[in-house]
N, C-alpha and C positions, 0 to 999 in steps of 0.2 A: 754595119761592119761586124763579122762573126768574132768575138768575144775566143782566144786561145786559154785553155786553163792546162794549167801543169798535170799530168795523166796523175790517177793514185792506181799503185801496183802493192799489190801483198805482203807483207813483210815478211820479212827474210826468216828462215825456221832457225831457231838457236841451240847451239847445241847444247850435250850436257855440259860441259864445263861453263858455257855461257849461264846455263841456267841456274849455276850454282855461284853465280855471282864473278865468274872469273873470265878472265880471255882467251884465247886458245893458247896464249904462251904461258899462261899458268901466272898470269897479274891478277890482281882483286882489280874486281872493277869498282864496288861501292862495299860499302861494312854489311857485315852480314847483319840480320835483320836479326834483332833483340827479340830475345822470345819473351813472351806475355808473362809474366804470374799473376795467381788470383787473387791476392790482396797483400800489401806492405804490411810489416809488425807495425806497432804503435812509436817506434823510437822511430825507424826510418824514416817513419811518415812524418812525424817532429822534428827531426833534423834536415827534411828536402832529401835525403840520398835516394840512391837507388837500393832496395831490397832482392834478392834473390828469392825470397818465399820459401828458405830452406826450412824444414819443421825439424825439431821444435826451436831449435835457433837457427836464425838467417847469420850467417858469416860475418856482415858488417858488424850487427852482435856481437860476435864471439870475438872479435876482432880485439870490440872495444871494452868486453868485458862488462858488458852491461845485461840485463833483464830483459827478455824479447817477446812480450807479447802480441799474440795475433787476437783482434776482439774477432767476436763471430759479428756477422749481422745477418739484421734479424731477418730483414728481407730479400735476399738473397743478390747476387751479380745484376745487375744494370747492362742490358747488352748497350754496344756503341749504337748502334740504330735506331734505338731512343733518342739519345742523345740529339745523334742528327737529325729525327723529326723534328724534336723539342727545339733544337738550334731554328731550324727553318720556319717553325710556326711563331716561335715566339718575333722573330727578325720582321717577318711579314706584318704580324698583330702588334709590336707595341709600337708605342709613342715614338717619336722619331726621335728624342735624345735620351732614350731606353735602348733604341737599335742601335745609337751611335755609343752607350756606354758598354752595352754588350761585347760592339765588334769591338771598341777598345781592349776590354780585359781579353779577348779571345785571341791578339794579338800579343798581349804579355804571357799568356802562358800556352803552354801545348798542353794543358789537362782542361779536356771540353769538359767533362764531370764538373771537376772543382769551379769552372765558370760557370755553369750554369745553374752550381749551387750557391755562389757568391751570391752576394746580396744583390738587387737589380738582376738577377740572373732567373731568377721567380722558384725558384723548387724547394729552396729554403724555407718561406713562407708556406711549404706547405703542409699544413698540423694533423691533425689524427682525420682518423677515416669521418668522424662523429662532424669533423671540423666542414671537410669537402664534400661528404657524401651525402650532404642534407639533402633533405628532398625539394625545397624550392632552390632557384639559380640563385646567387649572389648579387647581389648590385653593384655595376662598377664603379670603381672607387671615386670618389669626390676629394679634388686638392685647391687648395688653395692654388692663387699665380706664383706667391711667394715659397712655397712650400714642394712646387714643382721645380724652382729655379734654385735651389738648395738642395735637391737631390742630384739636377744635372751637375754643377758645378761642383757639389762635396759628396760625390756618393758614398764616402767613408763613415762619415756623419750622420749623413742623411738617404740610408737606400731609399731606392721606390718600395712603400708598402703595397703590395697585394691583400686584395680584400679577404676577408676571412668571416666566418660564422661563428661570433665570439661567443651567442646566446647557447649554441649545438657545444660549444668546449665548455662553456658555463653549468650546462645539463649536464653534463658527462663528469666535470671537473667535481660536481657535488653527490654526484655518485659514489664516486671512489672518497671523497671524502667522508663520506656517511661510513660506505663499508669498512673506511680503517679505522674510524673513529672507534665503532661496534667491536671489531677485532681487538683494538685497543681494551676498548671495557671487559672483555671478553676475557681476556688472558691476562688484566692486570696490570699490566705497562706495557711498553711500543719495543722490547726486546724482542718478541716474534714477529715484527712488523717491523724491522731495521730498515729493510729495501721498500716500504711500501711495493705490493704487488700493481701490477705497471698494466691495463687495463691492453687490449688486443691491438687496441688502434694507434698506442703509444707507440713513436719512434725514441728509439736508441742513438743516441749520438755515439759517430762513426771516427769519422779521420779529424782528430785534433788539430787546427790551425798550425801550421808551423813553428810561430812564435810564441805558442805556451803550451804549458803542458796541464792537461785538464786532469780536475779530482778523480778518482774514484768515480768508475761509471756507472749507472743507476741501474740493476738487475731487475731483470723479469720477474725474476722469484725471492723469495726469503732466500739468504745464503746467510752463509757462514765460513765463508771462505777466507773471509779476512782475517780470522781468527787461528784455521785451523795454519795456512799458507802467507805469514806475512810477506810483503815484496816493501820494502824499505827506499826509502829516495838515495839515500846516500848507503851505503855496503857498511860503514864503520858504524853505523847505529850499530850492528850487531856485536860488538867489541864496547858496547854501554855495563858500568858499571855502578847504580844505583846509588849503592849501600855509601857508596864514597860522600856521595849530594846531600842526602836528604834523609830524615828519621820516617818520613811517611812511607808505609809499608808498600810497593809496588815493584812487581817483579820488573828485571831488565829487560823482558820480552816486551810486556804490555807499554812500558815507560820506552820503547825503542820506537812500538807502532804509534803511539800518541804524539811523538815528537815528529815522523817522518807524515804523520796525515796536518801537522800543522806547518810542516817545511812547504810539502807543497800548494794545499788550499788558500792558506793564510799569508803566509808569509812573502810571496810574491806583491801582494800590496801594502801591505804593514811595513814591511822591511827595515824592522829598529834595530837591528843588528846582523852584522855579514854572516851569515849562515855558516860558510864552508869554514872562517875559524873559529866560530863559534862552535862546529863539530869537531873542528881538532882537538882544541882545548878540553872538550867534554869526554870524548873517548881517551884521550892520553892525562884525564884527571890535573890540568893545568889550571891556571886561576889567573890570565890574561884574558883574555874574554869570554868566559864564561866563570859566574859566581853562585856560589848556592843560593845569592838571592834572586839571579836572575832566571836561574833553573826554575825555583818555586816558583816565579812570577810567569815564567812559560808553561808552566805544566799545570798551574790552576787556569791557563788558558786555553791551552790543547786539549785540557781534560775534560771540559764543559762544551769543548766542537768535535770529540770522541761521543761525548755520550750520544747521540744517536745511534751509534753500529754499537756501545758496552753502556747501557745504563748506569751500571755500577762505578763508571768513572766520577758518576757527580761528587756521590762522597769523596773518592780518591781526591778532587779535585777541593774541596771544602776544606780538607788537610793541607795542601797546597796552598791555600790562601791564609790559614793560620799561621802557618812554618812562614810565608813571606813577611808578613807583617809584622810577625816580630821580629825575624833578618834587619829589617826595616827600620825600626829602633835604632839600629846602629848605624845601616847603610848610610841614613839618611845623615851624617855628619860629615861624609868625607866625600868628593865628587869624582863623578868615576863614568866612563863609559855604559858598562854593565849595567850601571846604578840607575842611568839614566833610561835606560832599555829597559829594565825589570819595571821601574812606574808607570810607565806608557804600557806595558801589557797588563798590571794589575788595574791602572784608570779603565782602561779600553773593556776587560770585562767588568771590573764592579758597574761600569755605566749598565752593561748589558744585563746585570742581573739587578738591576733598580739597588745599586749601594752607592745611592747619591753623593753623601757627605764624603765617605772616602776615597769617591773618585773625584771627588772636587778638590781633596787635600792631595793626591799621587800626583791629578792633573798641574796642579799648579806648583807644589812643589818639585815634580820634574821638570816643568817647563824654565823653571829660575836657575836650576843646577845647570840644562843645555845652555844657558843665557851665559853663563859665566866659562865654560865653559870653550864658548865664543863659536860652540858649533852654528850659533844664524842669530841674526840680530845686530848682529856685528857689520860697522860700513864695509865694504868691498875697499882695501887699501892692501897695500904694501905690509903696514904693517899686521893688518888683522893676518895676513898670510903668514909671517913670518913667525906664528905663535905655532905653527905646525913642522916650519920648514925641518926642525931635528926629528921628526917622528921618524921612525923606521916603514918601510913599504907598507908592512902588516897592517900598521898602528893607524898608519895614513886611509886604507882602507877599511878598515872595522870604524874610523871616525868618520870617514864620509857615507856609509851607510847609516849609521844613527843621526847622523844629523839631517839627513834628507827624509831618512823614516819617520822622526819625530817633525820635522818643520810640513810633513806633508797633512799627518792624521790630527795635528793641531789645527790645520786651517779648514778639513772637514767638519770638526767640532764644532771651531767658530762659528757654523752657518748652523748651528742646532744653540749657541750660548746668544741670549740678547747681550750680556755684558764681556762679549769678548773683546781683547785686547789686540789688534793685528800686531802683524811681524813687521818691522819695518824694513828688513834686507833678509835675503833667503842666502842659506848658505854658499859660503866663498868656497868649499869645496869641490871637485867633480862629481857628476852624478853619475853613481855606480850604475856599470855597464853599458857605458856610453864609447870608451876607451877600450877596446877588447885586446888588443896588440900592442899597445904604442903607451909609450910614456907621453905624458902632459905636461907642460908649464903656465903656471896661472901666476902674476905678482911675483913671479921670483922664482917659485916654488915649485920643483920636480915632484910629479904627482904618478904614483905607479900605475898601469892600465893594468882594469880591473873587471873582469869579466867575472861573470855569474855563473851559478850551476846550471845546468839542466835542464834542473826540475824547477828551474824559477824560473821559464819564460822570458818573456821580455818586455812586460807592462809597466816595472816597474820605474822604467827611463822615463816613459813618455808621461806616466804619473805625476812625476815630480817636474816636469815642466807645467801640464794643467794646474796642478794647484797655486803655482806660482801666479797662473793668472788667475788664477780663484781670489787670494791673498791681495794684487792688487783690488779687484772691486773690492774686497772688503774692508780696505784698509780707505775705503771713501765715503763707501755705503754705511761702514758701523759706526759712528759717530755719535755721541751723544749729546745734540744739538736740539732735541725737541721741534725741530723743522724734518717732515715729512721729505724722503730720497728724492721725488721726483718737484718738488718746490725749491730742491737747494744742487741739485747735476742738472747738469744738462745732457739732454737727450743723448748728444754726439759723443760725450762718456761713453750710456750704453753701447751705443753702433758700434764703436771704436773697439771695446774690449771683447764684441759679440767680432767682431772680424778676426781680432787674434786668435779667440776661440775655433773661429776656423780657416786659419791658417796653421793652427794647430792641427789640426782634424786633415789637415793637406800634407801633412808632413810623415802621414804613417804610410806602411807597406803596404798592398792589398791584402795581406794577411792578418790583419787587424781590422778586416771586413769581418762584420758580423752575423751570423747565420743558426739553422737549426743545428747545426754540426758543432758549435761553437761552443768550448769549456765554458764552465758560470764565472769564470772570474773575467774572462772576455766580455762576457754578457752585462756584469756589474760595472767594468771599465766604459763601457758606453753608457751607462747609468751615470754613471759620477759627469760624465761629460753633460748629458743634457738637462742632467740637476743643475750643474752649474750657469746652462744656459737659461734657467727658469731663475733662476736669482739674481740676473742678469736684467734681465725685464719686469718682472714681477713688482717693482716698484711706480713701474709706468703703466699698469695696467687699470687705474681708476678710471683714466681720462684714455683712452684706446686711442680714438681718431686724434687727438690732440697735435701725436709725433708722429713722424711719417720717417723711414732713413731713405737715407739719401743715394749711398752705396748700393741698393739695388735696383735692377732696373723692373720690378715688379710693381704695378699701380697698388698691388695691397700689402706695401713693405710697410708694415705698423709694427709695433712691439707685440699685441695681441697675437699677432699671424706667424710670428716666428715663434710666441711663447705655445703655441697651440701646435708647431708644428714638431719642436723637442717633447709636448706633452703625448702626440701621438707616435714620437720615437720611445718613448719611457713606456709605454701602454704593449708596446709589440714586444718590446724587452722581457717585460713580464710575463709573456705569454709565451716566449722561446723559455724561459725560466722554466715555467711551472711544466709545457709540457716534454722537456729534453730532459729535466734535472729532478733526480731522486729531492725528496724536503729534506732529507737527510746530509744531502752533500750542499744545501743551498748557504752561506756563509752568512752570519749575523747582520753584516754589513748592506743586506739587504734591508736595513730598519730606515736608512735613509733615503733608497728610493722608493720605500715605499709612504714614506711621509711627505714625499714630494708629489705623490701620484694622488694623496689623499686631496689635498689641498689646493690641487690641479682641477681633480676631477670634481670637488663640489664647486669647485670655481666656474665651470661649464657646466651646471645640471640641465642645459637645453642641449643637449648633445643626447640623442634617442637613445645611445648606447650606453649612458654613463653609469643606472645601477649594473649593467651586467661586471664593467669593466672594474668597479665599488665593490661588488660580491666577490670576485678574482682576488683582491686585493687583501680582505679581509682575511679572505681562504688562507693564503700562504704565508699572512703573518701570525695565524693563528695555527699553523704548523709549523712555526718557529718560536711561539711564543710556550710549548711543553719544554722546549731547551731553555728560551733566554726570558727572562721575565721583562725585560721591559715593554716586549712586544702587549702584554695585557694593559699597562695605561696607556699606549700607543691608541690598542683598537677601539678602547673605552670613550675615550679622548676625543677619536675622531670620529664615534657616534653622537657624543657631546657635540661638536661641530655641524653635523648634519642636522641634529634638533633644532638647536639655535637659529641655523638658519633658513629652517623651515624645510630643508631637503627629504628630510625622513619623518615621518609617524612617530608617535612612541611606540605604536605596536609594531613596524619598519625595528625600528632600535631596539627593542625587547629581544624579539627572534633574533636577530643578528645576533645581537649580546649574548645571549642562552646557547646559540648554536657555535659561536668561533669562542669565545671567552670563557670556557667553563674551570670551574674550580676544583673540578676532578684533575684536573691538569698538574697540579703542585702538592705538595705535603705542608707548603706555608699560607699560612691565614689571606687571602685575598687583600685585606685594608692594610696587611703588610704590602704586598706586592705594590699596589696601587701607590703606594705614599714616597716611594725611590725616585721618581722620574721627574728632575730639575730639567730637562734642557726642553729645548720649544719645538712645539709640537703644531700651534697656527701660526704658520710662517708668512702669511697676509697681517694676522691683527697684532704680529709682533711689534710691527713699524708703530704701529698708537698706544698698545698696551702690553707690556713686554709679561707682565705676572700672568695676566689671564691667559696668555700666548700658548704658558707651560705646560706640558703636559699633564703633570700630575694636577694642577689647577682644574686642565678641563675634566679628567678621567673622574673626578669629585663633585664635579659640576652634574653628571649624568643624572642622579635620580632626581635631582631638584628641575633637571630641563625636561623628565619623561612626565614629571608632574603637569609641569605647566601646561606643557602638548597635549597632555590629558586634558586638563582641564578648558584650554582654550580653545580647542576642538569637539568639547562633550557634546554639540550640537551637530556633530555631524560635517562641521565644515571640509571634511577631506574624503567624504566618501567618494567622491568623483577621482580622489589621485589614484594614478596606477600603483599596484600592491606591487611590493617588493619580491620579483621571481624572475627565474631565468625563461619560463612560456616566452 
């Protein structure tokens, strides 16, 4: 029987008012079509709005009264038909719960760019030309089962890594480090060499994730723009009046730029005090919170993460630790908010510049003032609330920021102190920025909503939930019981608090996906995460096969395979680090991922890759360690560590040593340097031997363990090891 089909006839010719979107009775038929611009300012793009691309300010700008920059990039508009290739091939070629995390995110947003440079989305992963352009192919990637079924299930946590030519960034990555080193000797100090010159194949990170707001982006070239053109995070810095604070000599320019580069870098995860009335108090010269001791305690802190773009702030900054110390004298008798903020930033750098004893006396004498103070520590009741219930809004929110800043950076610390003491209750108050419109009741208690600036992102919410579960293991893990962690928990401890961990990890936006585009404190916020999962297991890793969890349905769920699989999340971290982020903008706080990476990585030296990813490692803390000195018994330390356990040569350890650790770096005696650094450094043999652990132990240990290498080896026994190079 003949088959009828509906005729097709030509469609009907429309007119012009049809074609302008209208009917012939002069109705709109649909909205008229949004004309394109060529790229959003940098606040648009932070805030999700739409931008107009008006030059030099876009209207939503001037609206808001705010700073409107357009960054250039470097490589120019991305036509969409990329895009849709790159959509279509990657859908076809990946892995089938890659194509289904794809089309997921593709469905949450209408920006194909921004998904396809999300993580899982592959473009992200893609690093300098040096990186891709090798001349042999790549080999594709190798996952574990476990390590597969943790990126499908948490790809926040855990993107899909794409493989990379870490050897070709290794060669390239020690080029630029030769050449700046030279420039450096050259000219005397790292002043002409602020921005590190940024090699051809360097990319520029671009559009800042929505929910922070990144440092200072890393220039092409030497500038000095920061100097000539400051741009301030908050408008009232420029209404700072010095003279009022402090006897140390600094203009209200330079003390405006030093305070507004540590509001935003730093202070997003630190957060020992509320910023915005912390800036009122300072520009209308008030003394609620803000104190001349807590000034000095910020400013010998900001001054020491300035000197990279003003050398000359170290001294500034020297005066600032003098003037606090003796404030100090006094502070230290009467308990006070401020007071408790100025300790935690004087601990936090004297740690960084190896002044062990009195960051062990700021530490602990801050942490006794919060204690009474009953910001955390305190049971969760009726009554611990009710010690708050008369504050005023203000008061209510300057004391919930201190107490969640201090109860956070206290429980990082703990996992560097063998004799830390945990928290036994995190504080009863709200965590700032969690509230952004709405009043709170907690035990009674009307709690004001308390939204954050700007320029502080939004890290620091979900922060201060991680530590909380950092704080639990610790508070089971630090024990001092002389029974070994995984002989006295049991296994379903760990499982248990590795699942909170990622149900945490389930609880953020996709913009808290991490990428090459991605500010460094984003980048460090995933760091703190997988640190955490490495302390996590790290006790159970003697006996590997012994435990198996049970919550996965992976045949290789051991502790080993998850601990291996956050090691190879900490290892891509570093490497969006070093190749997206000037060393200049990279934050001190990088000394704990990169102690965690140390102690990872000799922990797997049968991993093909592991001196490249070892030489990385060294690289950027020994371009951290011309600012902070602890980073020199850090690198010392943990070439002490590679000796000992046979990982490296003494002449492996020499070069290294000679080449990251030089003493042209400081104006102080090196056995000074060396002799600062109390907190633990082998965070395996801290569990048996808490003194040898330390850092300053092992950094003392080196020439007596290059001896022995010497000598136990005079015959030649390692001519057969591979030599320590990026080939």
């Amino acid at each position: 029987m003949e088959r009828r089909y509906v005729p097709i006839r030509p469609a009907a010719v429309a007119s012009p008012a049809e074609r302008q979107g209208q009917t012939p009775d002069g109705e709109q038929t649909s909205a008229p079509k949004r004309r394109r611009i060529g790229a959003a300012c940098e606040e648009c793009r932070s805030r999700k709005v739409a931008c107009d691309g008006s030059r030099p300010s876009c209207t939503p700008c001037v609206d808001r009264k705010v700073e409107c920059i357009y960054r250039l990039r470097k490589d120019g508009p991305r036509g969409p038909w990329l895009d849709h290739i790159e959509l279509i091939e990657r859908l076809s070629s990946a892995p089938e719960p890659d194509a289904l995390g794809l089309l997921r995110r593709l469905r949450e947003s209408t920006d194909l760019s921004a998904v396809l440079s999300s993580p899982g989305g592959g473009s992200q992963d893609k690093t300098r030309s040096a990186s891709l352009a090798a001349n042999r192919p790549l080999p594709p990637p190798t996952f574990a089962k476990l390590e597969s079924e943790l990126s499908s299930l948490h790809p926040i946590a855990y993107p899909r890594l794409n493989p990379i030519d870490i050897r070709a960034i290794c060669r390239e990555a020690q080029g630029e480090f030769e050449s700046r080193t030279e420039l450096m000797t050259a000219k005397g100090d790292t002043a002409s060499v602020n921005n590190s010159s940024r090699l051809s194949g360097f990319l520029v990170s671009e559009a800042p994730n929505a929910a922070f707001t990144s440092s200072r982006s890393p220039s092409l070239t030497p500038s000095m723009d920061h100097v000539r053109s400051p741009s301030l995070c908050d408008s009232r810095l420029h209404q700072l009046r010095m003279d009022y604070w402090t006897r140390v000599p600094i203009s209200d320019e330079l003390a405006a730029r030093v305070i507004s580069s540590y509001l935003v870098r730093e202070h997003p995860m630190l957060g020992f005090f509320d910023a915005d009335l912390f800036v009122t108090d300072l520009v209308e010269r008030r003394l609620r919170f803000c104190t001349p001791f807590l000034l000095s305690a910020l400013m010998y802190y900001a001054c020491h993460l300035y000197a990279a773009n003003d050398p000359g702030t170290v001294t500034i900054a020297n005066a600032f630790y003098a003037e606090a110390e003796m404030l100090w004298t006094s502070e230290r008798a009467s308990d006070s908010l401020a007071t408790v903020s100025g300790t935690q930033l004087l601990r936090t750098m004297a740690l960084l510049q190896s002044k062990d004893r009195q960051s062990v006396e700021f530490g602990r004498e801050g942490k006794l003032m919060a204690v009474r103070l009953k910001l955390f520590g305190a049971a969760h009741s009726a009554g611990t609330a009710s010690h708050f219930a008369k504050l005023s809004a203000e008061w209510k929110k300057a004391t919930a920021h201190t107490a969640w800043g201090v109860y956070n950076w206290l429980t990082l610390y703990g996992i560097f102190e063998s004799d830390y003491d945990a928290i036994p209750y995190t504080p009863i108050l709200p965590i700032p920025g969690e509230s952004i419109t709405d009043e709170v009741e907690r035990w009674g208690v009307i709690w004001p909503a308390h939204p954050l600036p700007s320029y502080a992102g939004y890290i620091f919410g979900p922060l201060c939930k991680l530590w909380t579960i950092v704080q639990e293991v610790a508070a089971v893990y630090i024990v001092k019981s002389g029974t070994l962690v995984a002989d006295r928990i049991p296994m379903s401890f760990a499982e248990s608090k590795y699942q909170k961990l990622l149900a945490w990890s389930d609880t953020l936006a996709s913009t808290y996906a991490y990428g090459r585009q991605s500010p460094a404190n984003l980048l460090l916020f995933h760091m703190f995460f997988h640190g955490a999962v490495l302390n996590v297991f790290r006790p159970f890793q003697r006996r590997p096969h012994d435990y198996k969890m049970e919550s996965f349905a992976s045949p290789d769920s051991f502790p080993t395979t998850a601990f291996v699989a956050s090691l190879n999340q900490l290892k891509r971290l570093l490497v969006l680090t070093h190749l997206h982020h000037s060393p200049d903008d990279r934050s001190p706080f990088l000394a704990s991922a990169l102690v965690q990476l140390f102690c990872g990585i000799l922990k797997n030296v049968n991993d093909a890759e592991w001196k490249e990813y070892f030489d990385l490692c060294m690289m950027v803390g020994s371009q951290l360690f011309k600012w902070y000195h602890v980073f020199g018994p850090i690198l010392q330390g943990t070439l002490a560590m590679g000796l000992r356990d046979g990982a490296l040569t003494s002449k492996e350890a020499l070069d290294l040593l000679r080449r990251y650790v030089s003493a042209d770096m400081h104006d102080e005696p090196m056995e000074v340097i060396m002799s600062g650094a109390a907190s633990t450094l082998d965070l395996d043999l801290v569990m048996t031997d808490p003194t040898d652990a330390m850092t300053e132990s092992l950094a003392r240990q080196f020439d007596e363990l290059v001896l022995f290498s010497e000598f136990a080896h005079v015959d030649g026994d390692h001519q057969g090891a591979r030599p320590h190079s990026n080939a």
